[in-house]
Z-matrix of the N, CA and C atoms (Angstrom, degrees):
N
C 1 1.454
C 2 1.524 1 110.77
N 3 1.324 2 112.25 1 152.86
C 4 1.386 3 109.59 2 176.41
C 5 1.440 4 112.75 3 -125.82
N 6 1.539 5 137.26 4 139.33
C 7 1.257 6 138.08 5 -177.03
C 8 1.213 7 113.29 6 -117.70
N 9 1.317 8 128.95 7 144.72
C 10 1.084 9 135.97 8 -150.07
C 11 1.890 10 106.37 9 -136.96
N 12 0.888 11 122.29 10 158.71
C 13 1.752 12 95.66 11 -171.14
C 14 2.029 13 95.86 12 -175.72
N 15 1.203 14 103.02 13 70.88
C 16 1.620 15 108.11 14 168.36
C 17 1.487 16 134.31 15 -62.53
N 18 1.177 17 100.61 16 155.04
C 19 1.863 18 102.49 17 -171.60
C 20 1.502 19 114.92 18 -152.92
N 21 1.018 20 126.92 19 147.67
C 22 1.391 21 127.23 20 158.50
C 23 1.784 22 96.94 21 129.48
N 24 1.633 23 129.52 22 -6.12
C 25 1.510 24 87.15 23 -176.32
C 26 1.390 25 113.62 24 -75.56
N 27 1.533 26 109.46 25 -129.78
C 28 1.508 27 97.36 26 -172.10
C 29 1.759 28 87.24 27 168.37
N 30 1.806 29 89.91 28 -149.71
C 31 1.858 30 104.43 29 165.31
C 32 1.415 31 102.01 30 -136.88
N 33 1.233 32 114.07 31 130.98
C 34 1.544 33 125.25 32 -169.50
C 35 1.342 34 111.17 33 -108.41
N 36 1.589 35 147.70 34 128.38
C 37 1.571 36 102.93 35 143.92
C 38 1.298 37 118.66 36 -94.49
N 39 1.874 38 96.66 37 -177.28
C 40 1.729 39 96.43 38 -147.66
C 41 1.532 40 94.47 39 -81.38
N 42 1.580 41 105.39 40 151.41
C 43 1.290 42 149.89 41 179.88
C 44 1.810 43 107.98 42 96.58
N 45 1.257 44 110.60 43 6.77
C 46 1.733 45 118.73 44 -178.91
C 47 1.297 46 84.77 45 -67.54
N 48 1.444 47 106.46 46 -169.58
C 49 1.482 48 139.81 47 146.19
C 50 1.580 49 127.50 48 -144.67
N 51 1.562 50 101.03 49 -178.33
C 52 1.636 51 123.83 50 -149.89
C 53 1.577 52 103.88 51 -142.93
N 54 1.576 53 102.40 52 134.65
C 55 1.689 54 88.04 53 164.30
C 56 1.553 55 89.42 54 -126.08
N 57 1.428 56 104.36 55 133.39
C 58 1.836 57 85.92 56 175.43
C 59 2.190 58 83.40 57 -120.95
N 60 1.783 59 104.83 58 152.19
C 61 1.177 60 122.69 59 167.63
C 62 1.307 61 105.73 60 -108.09
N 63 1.483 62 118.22 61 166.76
C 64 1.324 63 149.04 62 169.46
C 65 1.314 64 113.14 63 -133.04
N 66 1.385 65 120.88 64 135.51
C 67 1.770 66 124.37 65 -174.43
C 68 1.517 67 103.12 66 -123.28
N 69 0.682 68 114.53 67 117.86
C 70 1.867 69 121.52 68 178.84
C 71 1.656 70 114.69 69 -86.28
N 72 0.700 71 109.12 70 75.22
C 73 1.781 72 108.73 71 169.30
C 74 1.852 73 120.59 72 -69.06
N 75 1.270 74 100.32 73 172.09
C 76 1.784 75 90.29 74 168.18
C 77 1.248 76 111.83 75 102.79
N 78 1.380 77 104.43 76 -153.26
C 79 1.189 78 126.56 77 -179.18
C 80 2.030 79 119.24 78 -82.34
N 81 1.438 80 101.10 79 57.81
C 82 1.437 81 114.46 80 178.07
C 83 1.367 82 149.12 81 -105.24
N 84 1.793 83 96.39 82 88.26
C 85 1.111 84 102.30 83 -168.17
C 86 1.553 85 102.43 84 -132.02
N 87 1.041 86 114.13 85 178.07
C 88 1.887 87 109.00 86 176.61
C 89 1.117 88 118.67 87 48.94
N 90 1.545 89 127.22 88 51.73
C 91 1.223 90 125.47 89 -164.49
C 92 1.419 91 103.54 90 -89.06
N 93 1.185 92 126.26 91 162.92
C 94 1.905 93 112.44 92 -175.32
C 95 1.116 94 94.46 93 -125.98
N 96 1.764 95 126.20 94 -37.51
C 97 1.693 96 126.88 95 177.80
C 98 1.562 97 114.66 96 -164.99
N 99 0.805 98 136.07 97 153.72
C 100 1.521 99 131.53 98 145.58
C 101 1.331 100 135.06 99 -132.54
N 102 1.245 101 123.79 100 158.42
C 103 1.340 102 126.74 101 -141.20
C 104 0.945 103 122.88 102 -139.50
N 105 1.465 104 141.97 103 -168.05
C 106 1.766 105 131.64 104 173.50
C 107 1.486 106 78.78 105 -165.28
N 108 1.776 107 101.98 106 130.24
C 109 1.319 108 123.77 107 166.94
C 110 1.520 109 110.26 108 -124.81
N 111 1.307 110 117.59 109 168.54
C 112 1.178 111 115.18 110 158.69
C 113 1.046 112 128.09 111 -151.44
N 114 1.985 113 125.54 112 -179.31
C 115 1.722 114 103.20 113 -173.25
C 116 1.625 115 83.09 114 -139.95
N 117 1.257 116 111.80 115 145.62
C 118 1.096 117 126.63 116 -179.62
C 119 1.855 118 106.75 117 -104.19
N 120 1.386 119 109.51 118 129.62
C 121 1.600 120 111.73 119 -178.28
C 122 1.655 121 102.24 120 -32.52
N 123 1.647 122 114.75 121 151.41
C 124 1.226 123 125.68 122 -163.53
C 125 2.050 124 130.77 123 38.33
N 126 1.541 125 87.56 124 16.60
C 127 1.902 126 82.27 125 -171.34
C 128 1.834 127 96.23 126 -138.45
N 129 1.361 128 105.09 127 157.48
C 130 1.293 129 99.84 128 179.06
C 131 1.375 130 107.62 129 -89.52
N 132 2.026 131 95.15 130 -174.17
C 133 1.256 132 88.63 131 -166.41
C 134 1.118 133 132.77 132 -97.73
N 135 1.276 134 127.18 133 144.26
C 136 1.751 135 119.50 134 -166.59
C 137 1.338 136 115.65 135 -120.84
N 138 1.744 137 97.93 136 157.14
C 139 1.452 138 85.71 137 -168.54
C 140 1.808 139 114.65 138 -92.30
N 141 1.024 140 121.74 139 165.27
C 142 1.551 141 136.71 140 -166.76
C 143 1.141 142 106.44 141 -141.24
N 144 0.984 143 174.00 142 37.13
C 145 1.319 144 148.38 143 71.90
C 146 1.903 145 120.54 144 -147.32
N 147 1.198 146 130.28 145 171.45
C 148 1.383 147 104.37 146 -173.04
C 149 1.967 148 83.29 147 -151.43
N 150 1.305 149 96.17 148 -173.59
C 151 1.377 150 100.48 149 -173.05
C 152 1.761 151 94.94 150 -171.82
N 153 1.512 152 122.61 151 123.57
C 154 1.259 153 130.82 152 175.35
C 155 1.804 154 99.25 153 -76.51
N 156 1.223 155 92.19 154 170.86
C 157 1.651 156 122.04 155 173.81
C 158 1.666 157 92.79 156 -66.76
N 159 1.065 158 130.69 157 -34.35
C 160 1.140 159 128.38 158 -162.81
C 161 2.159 160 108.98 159 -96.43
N 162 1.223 161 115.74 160 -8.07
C 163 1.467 162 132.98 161 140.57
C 164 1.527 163 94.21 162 108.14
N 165 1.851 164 123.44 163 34.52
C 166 1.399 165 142.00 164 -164.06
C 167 1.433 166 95.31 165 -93.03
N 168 1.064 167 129.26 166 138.73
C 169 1.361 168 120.94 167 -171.62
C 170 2.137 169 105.32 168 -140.90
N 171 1.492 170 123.22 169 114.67
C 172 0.868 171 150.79 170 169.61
C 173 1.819 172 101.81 171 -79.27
N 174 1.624 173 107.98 172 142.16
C 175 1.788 174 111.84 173 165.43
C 176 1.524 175 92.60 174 -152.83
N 177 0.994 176 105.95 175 147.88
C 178 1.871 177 135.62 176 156.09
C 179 1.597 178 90.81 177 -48.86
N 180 1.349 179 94.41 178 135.85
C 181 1.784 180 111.05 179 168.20
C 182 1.073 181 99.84 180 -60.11
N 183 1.369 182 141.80 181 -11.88
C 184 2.000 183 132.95 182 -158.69
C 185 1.663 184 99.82 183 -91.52
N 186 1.553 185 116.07 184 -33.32
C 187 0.718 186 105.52 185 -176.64
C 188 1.809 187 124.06 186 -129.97
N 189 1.373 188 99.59 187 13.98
C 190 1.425 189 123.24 188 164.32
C 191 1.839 190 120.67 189 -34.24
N 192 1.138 191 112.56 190 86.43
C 193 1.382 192 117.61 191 -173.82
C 194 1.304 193 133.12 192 117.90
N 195 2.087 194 98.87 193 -8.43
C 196 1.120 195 115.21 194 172.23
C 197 1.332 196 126.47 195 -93.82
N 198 1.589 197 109.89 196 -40.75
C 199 1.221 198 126.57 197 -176.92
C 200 1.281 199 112.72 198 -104.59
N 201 1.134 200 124.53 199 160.34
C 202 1.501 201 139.91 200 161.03
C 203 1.144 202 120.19 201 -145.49
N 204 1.820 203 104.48 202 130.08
C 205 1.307 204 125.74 203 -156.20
C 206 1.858 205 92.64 204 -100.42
N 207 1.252 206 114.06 205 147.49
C 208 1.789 207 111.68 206 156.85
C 209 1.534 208 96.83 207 -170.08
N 210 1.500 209 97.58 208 -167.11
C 211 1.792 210 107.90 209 -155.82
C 212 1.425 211 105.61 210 -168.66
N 213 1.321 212 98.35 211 119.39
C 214 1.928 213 98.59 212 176.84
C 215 1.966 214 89.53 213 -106.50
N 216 1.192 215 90.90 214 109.92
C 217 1.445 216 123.29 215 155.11
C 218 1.756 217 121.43 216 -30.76
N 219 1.761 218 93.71 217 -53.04
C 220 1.375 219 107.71 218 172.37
C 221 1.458 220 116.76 219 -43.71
N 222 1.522 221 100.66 220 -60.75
C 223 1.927 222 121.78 221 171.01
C 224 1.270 223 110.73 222 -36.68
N 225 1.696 224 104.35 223 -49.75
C 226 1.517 225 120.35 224 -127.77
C 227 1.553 226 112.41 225 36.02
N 228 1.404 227 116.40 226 71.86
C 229 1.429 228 138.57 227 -179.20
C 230 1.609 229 107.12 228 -124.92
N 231 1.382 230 138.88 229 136.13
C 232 0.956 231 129.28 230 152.16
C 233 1.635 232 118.37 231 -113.19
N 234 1.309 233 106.07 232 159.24
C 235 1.762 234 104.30 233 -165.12
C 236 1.755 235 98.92 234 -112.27
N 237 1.166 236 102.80 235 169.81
C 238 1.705 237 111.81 236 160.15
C 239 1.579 238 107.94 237 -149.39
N 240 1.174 239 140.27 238 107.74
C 241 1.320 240 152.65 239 131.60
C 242 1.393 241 128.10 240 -41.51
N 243 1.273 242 110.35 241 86.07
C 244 1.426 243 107.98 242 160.51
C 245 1.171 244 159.73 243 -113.16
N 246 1.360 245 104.20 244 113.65
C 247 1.862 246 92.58 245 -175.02
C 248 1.265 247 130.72 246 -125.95
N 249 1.341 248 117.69 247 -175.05
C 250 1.501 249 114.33 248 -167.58
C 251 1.878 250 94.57 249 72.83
N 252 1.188 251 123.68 250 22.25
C 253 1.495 252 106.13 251 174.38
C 254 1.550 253 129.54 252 -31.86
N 255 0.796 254 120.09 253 141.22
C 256 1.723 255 116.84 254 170.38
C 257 1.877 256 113.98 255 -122.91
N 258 1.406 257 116.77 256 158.09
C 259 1.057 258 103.41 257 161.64
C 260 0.913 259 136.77 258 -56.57
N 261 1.636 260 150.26 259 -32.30
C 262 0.839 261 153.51 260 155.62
C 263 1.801 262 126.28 261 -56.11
N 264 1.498 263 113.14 262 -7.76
C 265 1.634 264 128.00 263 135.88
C 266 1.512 265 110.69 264 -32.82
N 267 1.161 266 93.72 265 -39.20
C 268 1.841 267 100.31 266 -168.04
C 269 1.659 268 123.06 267 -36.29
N 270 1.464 269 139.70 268 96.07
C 271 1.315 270 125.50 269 -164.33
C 272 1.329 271 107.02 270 -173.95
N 273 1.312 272 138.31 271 163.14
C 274 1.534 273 139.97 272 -175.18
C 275 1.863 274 62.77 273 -91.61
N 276 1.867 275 92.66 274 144.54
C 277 1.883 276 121.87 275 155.78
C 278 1.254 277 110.38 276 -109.02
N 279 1.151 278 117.26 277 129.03
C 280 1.263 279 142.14 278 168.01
C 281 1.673 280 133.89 279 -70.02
N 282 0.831 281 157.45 280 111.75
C 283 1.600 282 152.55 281 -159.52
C 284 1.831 283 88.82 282 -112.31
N 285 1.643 284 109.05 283 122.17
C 286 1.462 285 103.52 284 162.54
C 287 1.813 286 106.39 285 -130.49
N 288 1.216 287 93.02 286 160.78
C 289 1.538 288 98.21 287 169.63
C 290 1.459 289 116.00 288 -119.30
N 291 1.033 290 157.37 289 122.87
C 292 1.346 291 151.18 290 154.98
C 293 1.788 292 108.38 291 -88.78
N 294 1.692 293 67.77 292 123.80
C 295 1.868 294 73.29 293 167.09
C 296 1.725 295 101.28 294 -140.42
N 297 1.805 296 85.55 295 103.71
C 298 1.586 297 119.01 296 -175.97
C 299 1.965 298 96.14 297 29.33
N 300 1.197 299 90.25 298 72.23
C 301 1.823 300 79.43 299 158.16
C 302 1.553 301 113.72 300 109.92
N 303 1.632 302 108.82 301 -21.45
C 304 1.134 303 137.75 302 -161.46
C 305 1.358 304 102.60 303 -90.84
N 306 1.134 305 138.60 304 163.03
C 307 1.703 306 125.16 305 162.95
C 308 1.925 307 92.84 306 -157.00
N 309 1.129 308 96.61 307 154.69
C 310 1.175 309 108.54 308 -171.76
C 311 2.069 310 100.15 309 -150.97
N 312 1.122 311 101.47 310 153.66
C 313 1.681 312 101.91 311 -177.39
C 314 1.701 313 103.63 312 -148.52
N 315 1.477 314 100.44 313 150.74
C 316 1.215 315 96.86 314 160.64
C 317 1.325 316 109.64 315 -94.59
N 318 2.063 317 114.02 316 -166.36
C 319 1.128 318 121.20 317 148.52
C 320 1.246 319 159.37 318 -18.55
N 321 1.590 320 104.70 319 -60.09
C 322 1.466 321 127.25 320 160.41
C 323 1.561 322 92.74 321 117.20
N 324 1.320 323 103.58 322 160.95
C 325 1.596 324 116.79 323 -174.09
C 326 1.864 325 101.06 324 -140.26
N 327 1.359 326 121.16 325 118.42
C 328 1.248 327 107.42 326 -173.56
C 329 1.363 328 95.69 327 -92.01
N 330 1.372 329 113.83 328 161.26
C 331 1.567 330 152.08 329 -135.81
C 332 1.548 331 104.26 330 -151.78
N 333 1.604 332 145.77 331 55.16
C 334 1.251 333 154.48 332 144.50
C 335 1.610 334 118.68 333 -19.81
N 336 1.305 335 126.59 334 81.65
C 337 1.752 336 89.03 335 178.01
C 338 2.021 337 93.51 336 -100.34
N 339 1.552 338 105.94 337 151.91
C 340 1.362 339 91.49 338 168.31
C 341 1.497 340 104.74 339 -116.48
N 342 1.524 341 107.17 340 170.19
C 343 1.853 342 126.91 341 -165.75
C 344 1.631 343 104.15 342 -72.87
């Protein structure tokens, strides 16, 4: 099994920033990427940024230039940096791991920005 266990949102206002982490414990091996999604009240969930084993990093156009995703391996921790927040940031974040096929999630960490 693998556990997953995020931290860092909070309440921001908009144009602040956030770093929220994820720590992967467990059963961790064969990791293919991990990621941080989120769902905003009434909307599903989307993804926000991802990052391969190989340190390749994918983002949502929403937030393309704002955030930055990375991962110390050492930890097996992945980070998210965000700035330029906006209200519409607003959403529980998600920490996922895929392992080839596998998915695993944490809790969620809510993410407040105010106007």
């Amino acid at each position: 099994q693998v556990q997953l266990v995020e931290s860092g949102g909070g309440l921001v206002q908009a144009g602040g920033s956030l770093r929220l982490s994820c720590a992967a414990s467990g059963s961790i091996f064969s990791i293919k990427a991990m990621g941080w999604y989120r769902q905003a009240p009434g909307k599903q969930r989307e993804l926000v940024a991802v990052i391969s084993s190989g340190g390749i990093a994918n983002y949502a156009d929403s937030v393309q230039g704002r955030f930055t995703i990375s991962r110390d391996n050492a930890k097996n921790t992945v980070y998210l940096q965000m700035n330029s927040l906006k209200p519409e940031d607003t959403a529980v974040y998600y920490c996922n791991l895929d392992r080839y096929g596998i998915y695993y999630w944490g809790k969620g960490t809510l993410v407040t920005v105010s106007s």
